[in-house]
N, C-alpha and C positions, 0 to 999 in steps of 0.2 A: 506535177503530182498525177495528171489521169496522164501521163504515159507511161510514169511509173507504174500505175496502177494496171494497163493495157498489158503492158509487158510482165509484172507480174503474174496475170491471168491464164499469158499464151506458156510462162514459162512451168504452172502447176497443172494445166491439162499435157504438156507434154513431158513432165515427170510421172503425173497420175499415166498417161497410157503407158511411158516405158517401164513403171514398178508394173503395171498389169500384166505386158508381156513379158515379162521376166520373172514376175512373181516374187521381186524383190523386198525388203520389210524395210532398206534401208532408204531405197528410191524415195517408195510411198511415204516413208517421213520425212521427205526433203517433199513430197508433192502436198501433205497436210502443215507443212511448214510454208509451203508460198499463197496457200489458202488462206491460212493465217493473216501474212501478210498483206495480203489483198482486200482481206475484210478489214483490217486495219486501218490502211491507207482509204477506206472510206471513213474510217470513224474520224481521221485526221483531216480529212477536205470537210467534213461536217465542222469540225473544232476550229476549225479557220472562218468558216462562214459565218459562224455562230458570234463566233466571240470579238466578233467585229461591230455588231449592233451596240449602238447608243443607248447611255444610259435611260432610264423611262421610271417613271412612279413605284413600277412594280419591284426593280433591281435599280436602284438609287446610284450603286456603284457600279453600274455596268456590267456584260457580260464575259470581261473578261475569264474567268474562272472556268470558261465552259472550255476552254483550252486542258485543264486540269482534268475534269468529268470524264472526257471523251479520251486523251491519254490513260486513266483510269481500265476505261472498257479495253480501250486496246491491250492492255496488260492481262485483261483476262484473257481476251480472245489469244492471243499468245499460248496460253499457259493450259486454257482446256482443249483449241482447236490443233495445238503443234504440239506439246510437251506430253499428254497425255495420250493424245495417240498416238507419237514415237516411241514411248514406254509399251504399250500395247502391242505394236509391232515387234518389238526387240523383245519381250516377255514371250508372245505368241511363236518366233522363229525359232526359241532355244527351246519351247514346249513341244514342235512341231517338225518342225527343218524344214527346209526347204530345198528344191531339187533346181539346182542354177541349169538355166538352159544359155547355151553360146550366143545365141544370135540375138535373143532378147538383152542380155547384159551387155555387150558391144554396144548395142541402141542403147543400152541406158547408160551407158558410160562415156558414150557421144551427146546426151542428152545433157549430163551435169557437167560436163566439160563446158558445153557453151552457154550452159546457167553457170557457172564460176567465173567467164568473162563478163555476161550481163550483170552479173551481183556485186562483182569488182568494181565496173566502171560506173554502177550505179554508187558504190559506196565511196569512189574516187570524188565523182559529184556533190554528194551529201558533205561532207569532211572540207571542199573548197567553199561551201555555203556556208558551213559553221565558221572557216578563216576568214570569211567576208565580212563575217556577223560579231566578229571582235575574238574571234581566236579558239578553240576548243573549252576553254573556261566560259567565255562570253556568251558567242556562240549559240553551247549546249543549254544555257538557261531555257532558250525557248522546247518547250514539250514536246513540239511538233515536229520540230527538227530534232530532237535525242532521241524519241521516237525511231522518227529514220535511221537516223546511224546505229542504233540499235540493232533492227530490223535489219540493214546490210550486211554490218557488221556479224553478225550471227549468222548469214544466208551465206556467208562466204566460207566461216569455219565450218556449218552444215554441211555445206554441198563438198567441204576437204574432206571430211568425215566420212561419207556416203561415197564417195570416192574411193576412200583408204580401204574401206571394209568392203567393198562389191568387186574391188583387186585383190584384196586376199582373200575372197571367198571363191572367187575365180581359181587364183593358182590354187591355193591350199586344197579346195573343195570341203575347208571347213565353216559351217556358215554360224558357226560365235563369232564372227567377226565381224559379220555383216548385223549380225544382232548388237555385239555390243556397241557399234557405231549407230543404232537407232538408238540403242539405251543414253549412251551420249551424248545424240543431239537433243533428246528430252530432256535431260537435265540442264544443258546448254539452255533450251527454252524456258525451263521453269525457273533458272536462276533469272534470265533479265526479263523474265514477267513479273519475278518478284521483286526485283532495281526498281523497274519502270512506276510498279504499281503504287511502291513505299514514297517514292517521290511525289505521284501525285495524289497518293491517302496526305500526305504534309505538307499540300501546295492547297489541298481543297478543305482543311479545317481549319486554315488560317497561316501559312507559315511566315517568319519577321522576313523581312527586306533583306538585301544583301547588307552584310555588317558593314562594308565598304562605305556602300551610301546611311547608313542608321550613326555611323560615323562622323560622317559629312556635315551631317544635318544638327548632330550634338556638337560639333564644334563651332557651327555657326551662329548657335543659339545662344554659347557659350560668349562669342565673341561681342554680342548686342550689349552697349552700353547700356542700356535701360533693364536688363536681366542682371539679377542681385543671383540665382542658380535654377537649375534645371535639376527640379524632382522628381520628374520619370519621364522615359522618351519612348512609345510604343509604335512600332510599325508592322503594316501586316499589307503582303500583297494582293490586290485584286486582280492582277490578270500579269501576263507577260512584262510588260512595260508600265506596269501601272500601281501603286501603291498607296495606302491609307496612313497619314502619321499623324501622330497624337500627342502632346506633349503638355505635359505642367512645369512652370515656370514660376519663379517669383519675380515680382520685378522690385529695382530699385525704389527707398519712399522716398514720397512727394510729389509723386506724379497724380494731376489731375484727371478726372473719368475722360477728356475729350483727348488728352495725351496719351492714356492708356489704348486708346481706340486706334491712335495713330501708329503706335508702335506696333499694334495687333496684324495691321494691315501689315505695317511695313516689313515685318518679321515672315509674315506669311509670302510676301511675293518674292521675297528674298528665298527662302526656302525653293519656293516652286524653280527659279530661276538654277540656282545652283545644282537641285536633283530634279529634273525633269522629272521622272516619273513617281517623284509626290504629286499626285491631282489632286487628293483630295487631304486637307491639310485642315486640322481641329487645335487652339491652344487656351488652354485653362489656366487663365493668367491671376495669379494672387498677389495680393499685396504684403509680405509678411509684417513689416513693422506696422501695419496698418491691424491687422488681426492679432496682434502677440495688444496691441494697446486694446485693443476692447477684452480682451481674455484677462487682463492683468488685475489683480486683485484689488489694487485703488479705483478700475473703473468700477469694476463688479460691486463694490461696496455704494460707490457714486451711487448707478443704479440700484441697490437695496436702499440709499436712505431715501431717494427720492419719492 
């Protein structure tokens, strides 16, 4: 991650200086686009470090969630520090024009030439981390890592973008083309600011578990002899790998309070075992025919004559 981030830095001052010499709108939001970038990739080495702390009195459930927060920020910084000053550029060049000088665009057209290999092989990278990590489905759950392939992924069609429209504004000498290529990398950025963002506004108000494993954990509930049925089964993720489940159950009648206790346990380590990342595991065990007898109108009367 900080080489990533090293090499981002060297690769936005040397867009920022070739938009400068060239006076280009397209460069310059390929160079407020690896800014972006870069403040990101801190907000992501912070959410790594963060949300790695052990749970404590004050957050019970641990810090996982601050994986979500810090994803979160990144989606803005995206979205105000790349998308809306791409639109600015591209808005400002079709207000303005701009006068293409030769020798500055060469330089900046050798500039994103070798940011298109660096963004490449960086997103080559990212893409084999997420097959590592159980596949592009699997993977991509982690924040941190969609995050990044986001980020690359985007820096790649940018920097094609900024490419396409700084060679036709070159031949043509018309420069809407170099504008509408800033215009669409800011929309490019505003659309996966706003992916990124909506995922982690419904990872950090609570979102349920993968249905896979909420699955899992209903059939195995299902399967305990001493479970007469499963009247609600709630799960909500605390961090990457981590989730909160909750469930109500009746159990079979007959069972005594030190049986009931046994089965509590045994229900729960079973659980944990099967989906790891249930850690923290709650069940609301009833007895129906134990409660349908006290509510029944013969006992109700019992207690009135009494």
């Amino acid at each position: 991650m900080l080489v990533a981030l090293a090499a981002n830095l060297v690769i936005a001052v040397a867009k920022a200086l070739g938009g400068l010499a060239a006076q280009s709108p397209a460069l310059l939001s390929e160079a407020a686009h690896s800014v972006a970038d870069s403040v990101n990739e801190v907000f992501l080495l912070a959410a790594l470090r963060r949300s790695r702390r052990p749970a404590d009195r004050r957050h019970p459930f641990g810090y996982g969630k601050e994986r979500f927060f810090w994803s979160l920020l990144a989606a803005v910084g995206i979205f105000v520090m790349g998308g809306c000053f791409s639109f600015y550029q591209g808005v400002e060049a079709l207000r303005s024009g701009t006068e293409e000088k030769l020798e500055g665009y060469v330089a900046g057209l050798i500039v994103l030439a070798l940011a298109l290999l660096a963004e490449g092989a960086s997103l080559a990278r990212a893409l084999y981390q997420a097959h590592r990590q159980g596949g592009l489905d699997g993977g991509l759950r982690d924040p941190a890592l969609r995050t990044v392939v986001a980020e690359d992924g985007t820096a790649v069609l940018g920097v094609t973008l900024a490419l396409t429209g700084m060679a036709l504004h070159m031949v043509t000498g018309q420069v809407v083309y170099e504008a509408a290529a800033s215009l669409a990398i800011g929309a490019l950025l505003v659309y996966v600011a706003y992916r990124l963002g909506r995922e982690a506004r419904d990872q950090l108000i609570g979102e349920a578990a993968d249905p896979e494993a909420a699955e899992r954990i209903r059939a195995l509930l299902c399967e305990q002899p001493e479970i007469d049925s499963v009247e609600a089964l709630f799960t909500m993720k605390t961090g990457l790998e981590s989730a909160l489940v909750a469930a109500r159950v009746d159990l079979v009648p007959g069972l005594d309070s030190e049986e009931v206790e046994q089965v509590a346990v045994r229900i729960k380590r079973a659980v944990g075992e099967a989906v790891p990342e249930a850690e923290q595991i709650f069940l609301d065990i009833t007895d129906r025919a134990a409660q349908e007898a006290r509510q029944s109108p013969a006992a109700t009367g019992e207690r009135g004559g009494a």
